[in-house]
KOLFIDO-743696 format. One record per atom (N, C-alpha, C, O): x, y, z; chain; residue number from 1; residue in one letter; atom name. Coordinates in pm, whole numbers, m for minus. Example, Ala and Ser with C-alpha at 12.3 -4.5 7.8 and 13.67 -1.06 7.14 Angstrom:
// KOLFIDO-743696
SITE    east   north      up  zakol  vexti  fise  rodren
SITE    1319    m569     780      A      1     A       N
SITE    1230    m450     780      A      1     A      CA
SITE    1320    m330     780      A      1     A       C
SITE    1424    m332     846      A      1     A       O
SITE    1285    m225     708      A      2     S       N
SITE    1367    m106     714      A      2     S      CA
SITE    1290       3     787      A      2     S       C
SITE    1341     114     804      A      2     S       O
***
This chain:
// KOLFIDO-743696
SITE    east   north      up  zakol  vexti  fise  rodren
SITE   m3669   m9760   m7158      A      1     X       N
SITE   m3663   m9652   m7256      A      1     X      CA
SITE   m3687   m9705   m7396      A      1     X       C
SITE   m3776   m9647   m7458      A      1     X       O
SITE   m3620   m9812   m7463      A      2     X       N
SITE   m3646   m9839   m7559      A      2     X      CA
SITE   m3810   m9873   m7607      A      2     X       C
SITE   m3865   m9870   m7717      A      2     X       O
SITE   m3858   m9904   m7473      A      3     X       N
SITE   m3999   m9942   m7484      A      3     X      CA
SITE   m4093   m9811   m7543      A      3     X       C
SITE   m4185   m9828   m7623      A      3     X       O
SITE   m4060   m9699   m7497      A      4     X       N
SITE   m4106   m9572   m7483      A      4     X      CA
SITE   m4057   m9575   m7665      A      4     X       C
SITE   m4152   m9589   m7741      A      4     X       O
SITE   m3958   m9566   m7711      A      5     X       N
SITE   m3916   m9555   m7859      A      5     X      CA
SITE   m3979   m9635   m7945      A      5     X       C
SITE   m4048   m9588   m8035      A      5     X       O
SITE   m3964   m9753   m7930      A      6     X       N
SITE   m4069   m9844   m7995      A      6     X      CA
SITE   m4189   m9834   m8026      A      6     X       C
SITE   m4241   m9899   m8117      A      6     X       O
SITE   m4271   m9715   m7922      A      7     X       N
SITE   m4403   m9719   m7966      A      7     X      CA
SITE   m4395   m9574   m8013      A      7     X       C
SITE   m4478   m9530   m8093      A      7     X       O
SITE   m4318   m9515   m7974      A      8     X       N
SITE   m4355   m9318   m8049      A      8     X      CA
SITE   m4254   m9381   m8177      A      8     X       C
SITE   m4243   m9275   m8237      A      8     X       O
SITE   m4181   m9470   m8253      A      9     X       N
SITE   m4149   m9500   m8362      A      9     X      CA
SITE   m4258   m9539   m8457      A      9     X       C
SITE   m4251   m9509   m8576      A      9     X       O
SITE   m4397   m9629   m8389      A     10     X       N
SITE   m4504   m9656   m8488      A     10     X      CA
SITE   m4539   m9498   m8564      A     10     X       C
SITE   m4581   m9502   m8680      A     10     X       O
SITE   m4526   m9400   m8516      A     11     X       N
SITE   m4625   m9268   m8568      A     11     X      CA
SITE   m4521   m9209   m8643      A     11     X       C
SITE   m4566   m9102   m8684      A     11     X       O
SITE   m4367   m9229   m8696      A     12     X       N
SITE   m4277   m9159   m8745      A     12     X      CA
SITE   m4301   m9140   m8891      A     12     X       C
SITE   m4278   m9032   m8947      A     12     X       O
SITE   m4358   m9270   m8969      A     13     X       N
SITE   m4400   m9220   m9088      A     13     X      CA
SITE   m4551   m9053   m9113      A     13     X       C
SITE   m4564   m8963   m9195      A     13     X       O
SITE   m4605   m9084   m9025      A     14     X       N
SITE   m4714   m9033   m9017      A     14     X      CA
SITE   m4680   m8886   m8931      A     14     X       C
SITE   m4762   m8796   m8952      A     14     X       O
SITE   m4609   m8866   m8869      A     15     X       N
SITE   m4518   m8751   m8819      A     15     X      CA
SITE   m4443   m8727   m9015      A     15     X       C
SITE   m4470   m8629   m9086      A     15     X       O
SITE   m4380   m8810   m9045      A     16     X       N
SITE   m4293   m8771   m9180      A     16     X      CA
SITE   m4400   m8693   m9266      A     16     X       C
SITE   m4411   m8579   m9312      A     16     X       O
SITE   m4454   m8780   m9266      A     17     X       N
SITE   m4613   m8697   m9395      A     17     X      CA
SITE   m4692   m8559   m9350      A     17     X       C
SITE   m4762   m8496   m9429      A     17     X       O
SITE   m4675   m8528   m9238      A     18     X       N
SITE   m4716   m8451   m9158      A     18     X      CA
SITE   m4620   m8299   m9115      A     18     X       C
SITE   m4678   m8204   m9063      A     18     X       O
SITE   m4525   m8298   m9135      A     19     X       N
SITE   m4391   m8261   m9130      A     19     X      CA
SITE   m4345   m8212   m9254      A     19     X       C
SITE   m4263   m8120   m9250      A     19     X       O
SITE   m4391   m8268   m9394      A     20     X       N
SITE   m4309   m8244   m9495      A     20     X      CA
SITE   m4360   m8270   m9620      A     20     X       C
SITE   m4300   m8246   m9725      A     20     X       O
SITE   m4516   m8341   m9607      A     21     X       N
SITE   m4643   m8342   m9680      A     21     X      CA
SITE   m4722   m8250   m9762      A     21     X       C
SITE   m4696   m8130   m9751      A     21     X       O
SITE   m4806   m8284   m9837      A     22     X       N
SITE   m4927   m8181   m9841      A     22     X      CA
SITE   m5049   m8232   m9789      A     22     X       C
SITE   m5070   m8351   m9814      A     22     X       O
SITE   m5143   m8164   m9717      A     23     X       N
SITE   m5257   m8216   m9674      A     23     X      CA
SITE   m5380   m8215   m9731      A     23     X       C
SITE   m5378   m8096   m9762      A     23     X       O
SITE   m5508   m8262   m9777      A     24     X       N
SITE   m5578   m8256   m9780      A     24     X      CA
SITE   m5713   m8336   m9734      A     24     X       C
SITE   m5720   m8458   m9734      A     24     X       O
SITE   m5814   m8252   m9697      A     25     X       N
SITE   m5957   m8239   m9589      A     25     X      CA
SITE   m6043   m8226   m9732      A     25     X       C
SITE   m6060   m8146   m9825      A     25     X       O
SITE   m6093   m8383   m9678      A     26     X       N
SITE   m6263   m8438   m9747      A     26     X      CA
SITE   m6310   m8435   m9597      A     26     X       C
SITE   m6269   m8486   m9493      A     26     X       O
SITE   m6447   m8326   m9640      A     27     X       N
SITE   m6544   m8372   m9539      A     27     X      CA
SITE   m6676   m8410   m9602      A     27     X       C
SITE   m6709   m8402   m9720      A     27     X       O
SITE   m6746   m8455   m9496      A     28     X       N
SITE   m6849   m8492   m9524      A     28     X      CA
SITE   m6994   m8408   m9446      A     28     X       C
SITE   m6969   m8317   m9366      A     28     X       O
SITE   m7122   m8441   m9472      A     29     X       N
SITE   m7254   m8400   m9356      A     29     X      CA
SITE   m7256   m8506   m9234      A     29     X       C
SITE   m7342   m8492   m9147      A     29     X       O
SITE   m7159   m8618   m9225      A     30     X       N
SITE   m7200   m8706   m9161      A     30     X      CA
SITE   m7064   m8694   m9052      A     30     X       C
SITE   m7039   m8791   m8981      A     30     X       O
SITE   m7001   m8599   m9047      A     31     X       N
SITE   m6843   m8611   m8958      A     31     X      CA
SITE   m6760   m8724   m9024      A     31     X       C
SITE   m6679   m8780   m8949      A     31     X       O
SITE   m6765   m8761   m9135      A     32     X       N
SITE   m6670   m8898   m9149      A     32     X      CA
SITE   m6559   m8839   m9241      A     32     X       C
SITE   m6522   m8884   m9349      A     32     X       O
SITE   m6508   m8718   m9168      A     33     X       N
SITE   m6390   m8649   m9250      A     33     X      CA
SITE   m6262   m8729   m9222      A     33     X       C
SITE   m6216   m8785   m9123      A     33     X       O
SITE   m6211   m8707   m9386      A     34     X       N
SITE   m6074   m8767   m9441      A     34     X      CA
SITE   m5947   m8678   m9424      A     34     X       C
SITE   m5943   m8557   m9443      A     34     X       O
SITE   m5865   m8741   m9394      A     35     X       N
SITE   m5743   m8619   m9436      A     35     X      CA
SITE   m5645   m8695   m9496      A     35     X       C
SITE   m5580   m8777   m9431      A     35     X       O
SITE   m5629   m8677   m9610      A     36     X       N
SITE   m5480   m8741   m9724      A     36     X      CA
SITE   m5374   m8634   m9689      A     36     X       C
SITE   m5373   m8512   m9672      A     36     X       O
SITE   m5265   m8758   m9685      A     37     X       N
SITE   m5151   m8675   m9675      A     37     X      CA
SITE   m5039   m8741   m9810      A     37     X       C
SITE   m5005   m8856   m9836      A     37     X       O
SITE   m5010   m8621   m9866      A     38     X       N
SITE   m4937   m8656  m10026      A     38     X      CA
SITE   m4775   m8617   m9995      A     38     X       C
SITE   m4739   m8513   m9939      A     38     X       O
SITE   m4705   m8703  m10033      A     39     X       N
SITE   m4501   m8693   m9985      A     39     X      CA
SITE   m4465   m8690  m10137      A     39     X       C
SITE   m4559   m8735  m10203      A     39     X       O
SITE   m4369   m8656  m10208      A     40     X       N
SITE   m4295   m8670  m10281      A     40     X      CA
SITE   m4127   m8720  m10223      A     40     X       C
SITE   m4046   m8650  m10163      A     40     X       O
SITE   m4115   m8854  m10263      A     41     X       N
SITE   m3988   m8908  m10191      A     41     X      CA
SITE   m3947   m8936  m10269      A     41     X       C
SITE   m4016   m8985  m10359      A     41     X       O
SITE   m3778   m8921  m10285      A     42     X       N
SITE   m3669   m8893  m10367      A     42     X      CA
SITE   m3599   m9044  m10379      A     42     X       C
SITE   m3507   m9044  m10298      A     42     X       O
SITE   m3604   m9165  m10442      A     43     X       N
SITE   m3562   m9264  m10448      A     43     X      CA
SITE   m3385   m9274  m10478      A     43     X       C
SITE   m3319   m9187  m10534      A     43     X       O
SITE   m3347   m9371  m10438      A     44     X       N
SITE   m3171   m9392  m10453      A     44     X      CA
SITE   m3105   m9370  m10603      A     44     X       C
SITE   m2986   m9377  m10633      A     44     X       O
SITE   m3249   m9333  m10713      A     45     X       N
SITE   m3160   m9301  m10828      A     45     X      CA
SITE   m3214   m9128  m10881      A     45     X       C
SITE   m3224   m9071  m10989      A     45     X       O
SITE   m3241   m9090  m10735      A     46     X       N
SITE   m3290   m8903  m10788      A     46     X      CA
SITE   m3405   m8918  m10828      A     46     X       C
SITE   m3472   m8818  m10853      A     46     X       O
SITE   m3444   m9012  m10841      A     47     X       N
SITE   m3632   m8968  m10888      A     47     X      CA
SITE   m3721   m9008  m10792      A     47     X       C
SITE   m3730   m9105  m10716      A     47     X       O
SITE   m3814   m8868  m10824      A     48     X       N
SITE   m3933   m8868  m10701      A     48     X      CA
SITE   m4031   m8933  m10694      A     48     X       C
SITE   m4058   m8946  m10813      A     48     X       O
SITE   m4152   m9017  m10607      A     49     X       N
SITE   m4206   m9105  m10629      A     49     X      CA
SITE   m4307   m9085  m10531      A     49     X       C
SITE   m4286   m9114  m10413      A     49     X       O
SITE   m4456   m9020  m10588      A     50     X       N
SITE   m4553   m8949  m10496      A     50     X      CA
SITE   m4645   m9083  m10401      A     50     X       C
SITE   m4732   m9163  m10436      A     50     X       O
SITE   m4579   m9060  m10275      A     51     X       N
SITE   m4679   m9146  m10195      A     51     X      CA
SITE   m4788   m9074  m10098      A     51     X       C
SITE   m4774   m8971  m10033      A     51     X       O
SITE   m4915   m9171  m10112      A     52     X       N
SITE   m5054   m9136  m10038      A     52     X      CA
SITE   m5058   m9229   m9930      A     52     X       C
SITE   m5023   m9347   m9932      A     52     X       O
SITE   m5116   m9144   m9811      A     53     X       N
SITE   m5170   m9212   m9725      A     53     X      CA
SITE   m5374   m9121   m9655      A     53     X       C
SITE   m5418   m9007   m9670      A     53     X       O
SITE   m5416   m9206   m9609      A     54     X       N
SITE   m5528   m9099   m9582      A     54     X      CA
SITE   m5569   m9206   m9493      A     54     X       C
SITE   m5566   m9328   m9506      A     54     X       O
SITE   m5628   m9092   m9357      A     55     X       N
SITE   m5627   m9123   m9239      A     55     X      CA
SITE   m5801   m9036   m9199      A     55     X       C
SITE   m5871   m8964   m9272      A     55     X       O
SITE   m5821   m9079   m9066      A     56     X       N
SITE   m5956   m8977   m9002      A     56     X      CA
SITE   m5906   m8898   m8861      A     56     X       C
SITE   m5799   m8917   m8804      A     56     X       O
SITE   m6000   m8818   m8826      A     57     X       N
SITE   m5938   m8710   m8731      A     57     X      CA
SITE   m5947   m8821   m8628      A     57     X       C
SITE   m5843   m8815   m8562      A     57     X       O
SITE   m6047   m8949   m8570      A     58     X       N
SITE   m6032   m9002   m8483      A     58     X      CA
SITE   m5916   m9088   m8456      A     58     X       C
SITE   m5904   m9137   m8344      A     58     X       O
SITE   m5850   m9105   m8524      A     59     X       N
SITE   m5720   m9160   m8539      A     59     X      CA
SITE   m5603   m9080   m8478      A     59     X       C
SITE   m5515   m9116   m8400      A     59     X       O
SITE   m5625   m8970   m8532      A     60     X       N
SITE   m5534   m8881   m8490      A     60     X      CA
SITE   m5551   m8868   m8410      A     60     X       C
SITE   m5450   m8883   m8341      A     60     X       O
SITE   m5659   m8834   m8343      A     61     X       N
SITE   m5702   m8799   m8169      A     61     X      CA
SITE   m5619   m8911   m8132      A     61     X       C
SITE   m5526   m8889   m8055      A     61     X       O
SITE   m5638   m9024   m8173      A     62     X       N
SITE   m5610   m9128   m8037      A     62     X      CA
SITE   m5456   m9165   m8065      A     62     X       C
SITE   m5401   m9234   m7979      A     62     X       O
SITE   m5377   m9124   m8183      A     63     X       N
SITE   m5267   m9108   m8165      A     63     X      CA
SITE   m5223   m8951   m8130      A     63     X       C
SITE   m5122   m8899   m8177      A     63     X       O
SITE   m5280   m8911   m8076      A     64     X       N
SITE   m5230   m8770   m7993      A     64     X      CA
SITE   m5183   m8830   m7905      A     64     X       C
SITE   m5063   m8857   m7896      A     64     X       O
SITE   m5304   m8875   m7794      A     65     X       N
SITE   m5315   m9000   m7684      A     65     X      CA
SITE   m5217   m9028   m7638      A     65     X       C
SITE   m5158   m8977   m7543      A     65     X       O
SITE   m5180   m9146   m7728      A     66     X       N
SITE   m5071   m9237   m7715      A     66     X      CA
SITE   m4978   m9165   m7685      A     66     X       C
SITE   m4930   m9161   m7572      A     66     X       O
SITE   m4931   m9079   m7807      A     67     X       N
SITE   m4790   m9034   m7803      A     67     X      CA
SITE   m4764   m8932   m7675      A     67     X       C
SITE   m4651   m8895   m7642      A     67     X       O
SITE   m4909   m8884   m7594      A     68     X       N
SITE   m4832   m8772   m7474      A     68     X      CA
SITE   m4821   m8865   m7406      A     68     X       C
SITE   m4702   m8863   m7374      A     68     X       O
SITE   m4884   m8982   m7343      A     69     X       N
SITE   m4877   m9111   m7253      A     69     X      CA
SITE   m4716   m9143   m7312      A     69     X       C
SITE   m4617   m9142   m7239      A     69     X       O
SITE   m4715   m9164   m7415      A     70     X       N
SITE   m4573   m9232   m7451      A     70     X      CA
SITE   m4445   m9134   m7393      A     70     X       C
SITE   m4356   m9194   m7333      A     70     X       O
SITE   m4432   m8979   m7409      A     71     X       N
SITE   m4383   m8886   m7387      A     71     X      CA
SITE   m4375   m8873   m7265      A     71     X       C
SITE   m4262   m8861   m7218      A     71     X       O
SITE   m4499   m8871   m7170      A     72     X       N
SITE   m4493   m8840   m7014      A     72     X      CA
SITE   m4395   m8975   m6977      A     72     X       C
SITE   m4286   m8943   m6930      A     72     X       O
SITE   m4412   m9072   m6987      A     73     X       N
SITE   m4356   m9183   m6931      A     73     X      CA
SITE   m4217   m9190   m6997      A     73     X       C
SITE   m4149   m9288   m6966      A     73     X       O
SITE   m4156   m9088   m7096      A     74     X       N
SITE   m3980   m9095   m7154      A     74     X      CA
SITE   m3961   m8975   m7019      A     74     X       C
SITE   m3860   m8988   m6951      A     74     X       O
SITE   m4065   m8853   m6982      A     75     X       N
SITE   m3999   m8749   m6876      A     75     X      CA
SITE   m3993   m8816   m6754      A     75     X       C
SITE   m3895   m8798   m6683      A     75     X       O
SITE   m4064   m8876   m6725      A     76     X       N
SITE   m4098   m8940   m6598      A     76     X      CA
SITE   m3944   m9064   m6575      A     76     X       C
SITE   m3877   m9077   m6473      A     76     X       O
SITE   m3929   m9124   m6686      A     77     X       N
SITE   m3809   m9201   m6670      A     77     X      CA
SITE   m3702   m9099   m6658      A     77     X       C
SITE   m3679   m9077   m6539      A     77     X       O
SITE   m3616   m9016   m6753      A     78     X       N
SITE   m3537   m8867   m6746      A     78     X      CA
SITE   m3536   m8819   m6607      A     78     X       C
SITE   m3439   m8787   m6538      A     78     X       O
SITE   m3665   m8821   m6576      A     79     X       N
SITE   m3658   m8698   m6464      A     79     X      CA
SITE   m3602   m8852   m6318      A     79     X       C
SITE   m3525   m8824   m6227      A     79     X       O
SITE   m3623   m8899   m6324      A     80     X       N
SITE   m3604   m9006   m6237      A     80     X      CA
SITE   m3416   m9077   m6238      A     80     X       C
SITE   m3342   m9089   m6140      A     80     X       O
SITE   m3386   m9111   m6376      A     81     X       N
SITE   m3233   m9090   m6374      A     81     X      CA
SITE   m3145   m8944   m6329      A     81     X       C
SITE   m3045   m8937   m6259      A     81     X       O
SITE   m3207   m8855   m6384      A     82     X       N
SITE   m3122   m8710   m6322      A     82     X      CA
SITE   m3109   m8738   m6160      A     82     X       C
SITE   m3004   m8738   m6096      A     82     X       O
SITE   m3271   m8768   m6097      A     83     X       N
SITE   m3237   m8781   m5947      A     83     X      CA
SITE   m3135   m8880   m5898      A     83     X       C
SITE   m3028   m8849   m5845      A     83     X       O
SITE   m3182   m9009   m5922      A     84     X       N
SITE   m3072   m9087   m5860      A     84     X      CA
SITE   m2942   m9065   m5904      A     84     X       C
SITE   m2849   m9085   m5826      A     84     X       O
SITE   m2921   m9023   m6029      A     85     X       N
SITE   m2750   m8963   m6033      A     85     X      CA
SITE   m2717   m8844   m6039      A     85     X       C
SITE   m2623   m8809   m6110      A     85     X       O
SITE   m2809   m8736   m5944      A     86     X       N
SITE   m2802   m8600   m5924      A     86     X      CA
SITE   m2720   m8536   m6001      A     86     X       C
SITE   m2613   m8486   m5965      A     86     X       O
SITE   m2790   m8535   m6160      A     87     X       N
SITE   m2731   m8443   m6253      A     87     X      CA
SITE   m2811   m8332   m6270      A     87     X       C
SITE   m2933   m8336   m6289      A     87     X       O
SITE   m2734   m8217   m6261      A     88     X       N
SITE   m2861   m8111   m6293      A     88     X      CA
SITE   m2845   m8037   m6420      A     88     X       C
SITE   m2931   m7956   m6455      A     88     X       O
***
């Protein structure tokens, strides 16, 4: 299980920006579209401090990927403890 956490933990910032962000889409004629994602985060003395990140849709695709592979294999473990200790 922890293994399963460890890797759906790489995408948590990027889930954070995504979640609570603003987005914005550069495209291009060539498909080599951008997407920035802008956070305003609140530092330990109350002041906010605007962070960027900017990513491509193929990225995202392939962390879609990951994370249902990562997901099927946390149900697949779940569903496998309920059986052997027949909790329903």
């Amino acid at each position: 299980m922890s293994k399963v956490c460890d890797e759906l933990l790489q995408y948590d910032e990027l889930r954070n920006f995504m979640a609570h962000g603003w987005m914005e889409i550069h495209t291009d004629l060539k498909d080599n579209h951008r997407l920035g994602f802008r956070l305003n985060q609140r530092d330990g003395q109350g002041k906010f401090n605007r962070i960027d990140i900017e990513t491509t849709v193929p990225y995202l695709k392939d962390a879609a990927d990951k994370i249902t592979l990562y997901v099927q294999e946390a149900v697949t473990l779940f569903s496998r403890i309920y059986l052997e200790q027949k909790l329903e």
